[in-house]
C-alpha positions in Angstrom: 15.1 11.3 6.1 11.3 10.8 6.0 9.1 11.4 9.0 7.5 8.5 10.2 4.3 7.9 12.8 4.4 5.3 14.9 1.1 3.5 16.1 0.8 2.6 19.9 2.3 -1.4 19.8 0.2 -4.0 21.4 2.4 -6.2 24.8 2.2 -9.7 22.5 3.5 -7.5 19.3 6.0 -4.6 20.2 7.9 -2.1 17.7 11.0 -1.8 18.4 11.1 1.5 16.2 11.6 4.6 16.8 10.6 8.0 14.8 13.9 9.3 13.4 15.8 5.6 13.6 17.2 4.6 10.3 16.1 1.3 8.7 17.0 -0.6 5.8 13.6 -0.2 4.4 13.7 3.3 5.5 16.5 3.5 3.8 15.2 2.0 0.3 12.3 4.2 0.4 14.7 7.2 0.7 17.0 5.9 -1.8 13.9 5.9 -4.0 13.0 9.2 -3.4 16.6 10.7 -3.5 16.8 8.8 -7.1 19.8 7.2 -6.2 20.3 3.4 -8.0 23.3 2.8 -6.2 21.7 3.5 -2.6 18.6 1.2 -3.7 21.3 -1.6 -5.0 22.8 -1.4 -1.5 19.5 -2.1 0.5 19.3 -5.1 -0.7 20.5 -8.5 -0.6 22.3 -10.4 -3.3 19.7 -12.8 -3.6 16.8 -10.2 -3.1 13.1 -10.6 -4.3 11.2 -7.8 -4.4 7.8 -8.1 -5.7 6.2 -5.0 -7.2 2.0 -4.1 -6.2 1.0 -4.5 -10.3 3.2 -7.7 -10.9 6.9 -7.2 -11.9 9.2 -9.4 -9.6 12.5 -8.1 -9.6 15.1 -11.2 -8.4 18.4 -9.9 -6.8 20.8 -6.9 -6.6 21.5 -6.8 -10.3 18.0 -6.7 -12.1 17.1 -4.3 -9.0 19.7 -1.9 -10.2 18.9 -2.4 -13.9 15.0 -1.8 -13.0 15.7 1.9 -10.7 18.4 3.0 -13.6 15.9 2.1 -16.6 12.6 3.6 -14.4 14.7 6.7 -13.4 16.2 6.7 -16.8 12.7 6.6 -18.6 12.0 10.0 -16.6 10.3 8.3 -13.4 10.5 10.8 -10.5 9.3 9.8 -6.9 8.0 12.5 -5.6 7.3 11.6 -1.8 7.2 8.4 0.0 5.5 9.0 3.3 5.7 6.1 5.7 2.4 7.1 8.1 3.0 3.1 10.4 6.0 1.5 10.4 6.8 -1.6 12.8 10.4 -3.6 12.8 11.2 -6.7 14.4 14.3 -8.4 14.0 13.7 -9.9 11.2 10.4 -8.1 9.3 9.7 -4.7 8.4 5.9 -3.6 7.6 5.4 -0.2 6.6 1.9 1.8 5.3 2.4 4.8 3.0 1.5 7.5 0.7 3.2 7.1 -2.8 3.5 9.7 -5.4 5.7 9.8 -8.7 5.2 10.7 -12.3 5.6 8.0 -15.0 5.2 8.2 -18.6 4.4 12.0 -17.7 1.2 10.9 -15.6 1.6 12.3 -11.7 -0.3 10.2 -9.4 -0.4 9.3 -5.8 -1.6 6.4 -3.8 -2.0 4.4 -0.4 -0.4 1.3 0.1 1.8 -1.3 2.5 5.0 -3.1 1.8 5.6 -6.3 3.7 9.9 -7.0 4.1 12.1 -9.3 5.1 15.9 -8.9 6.4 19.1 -10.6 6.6 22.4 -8.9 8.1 20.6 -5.7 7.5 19.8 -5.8 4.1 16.2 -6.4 2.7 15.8 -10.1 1.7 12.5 -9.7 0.6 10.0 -7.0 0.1 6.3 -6.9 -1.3 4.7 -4.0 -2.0 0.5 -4.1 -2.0 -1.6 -0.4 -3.0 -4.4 0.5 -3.1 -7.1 0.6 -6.0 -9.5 3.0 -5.4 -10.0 6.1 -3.7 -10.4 5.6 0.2 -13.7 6.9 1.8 -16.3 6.2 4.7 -18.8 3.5 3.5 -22.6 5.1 4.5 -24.9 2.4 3.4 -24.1 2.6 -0.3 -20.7 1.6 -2.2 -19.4 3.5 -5.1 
């Protein structure tokens, strides 16, 4: 399972997670990282949309499975997902990461967010967001 830091929750916004507690979207990002279609399929609902941070939407169970076997099949490889925030109500998941894979035999990494929603513990809906540009500490001058 992936190790996950929690930030300090607010009193008007609590997590209710825990490090170590199992998730659905905990358990998509390891299915993703384990390579395993069939645990991605089960994550998510029937009618799922999940909506991909450089456009492709994926709508439900079926074209999610068909997407993971043709990227996996294509020679993706994820090579770590690492959740660094991760808050869960009952009904949302919002997650920050670090994402690296190799596709079309380029390795990269980036930073990013994924915004989800549930229903009877599957994800409903999930949005991922990255980032485009290397992150660094603005001094007076942008890049």
């Amino acid at each position: 399972m992936i190790e996950i830091a929690v930030a300090a929750s607010s009193p008007a916004r609590p997590a209710t997670h825990r490090v170590g507690q199992m998730t659905v979207l905990v358990d998509y990002i390891d299915a993703w990282v384990a390579g395993d279609v069939e645990r991605i399929a089960a994550t998510v609902a029937e009618d799922c949309v999940i909506t991909e941070c450089y456009g492709p939407v994926y709508r439900g169970r079926d074209w999610v499975r068909r997407w993971a076997e043709d990227w996996f099949g294509a020679g993706g490889v994820v090579h770590r997902w690492d959740v660094t925030d991760h808050i869960v109500t009952a009904d949302r998941e919002v997650a920050e990461w670090t994402f690296e894979c190799t596709w079309e035999g380029t390795r990269s990494t980036f930073d990013g967010a994924t915004i989800a929603s549930t229903r009877d513990g599957l994800v409903l809906t999930l949005r991922e967001y990255q980032t485009t540009a290397p992150l660094y500490d603005w001094r007076g001058s942008w890049r």
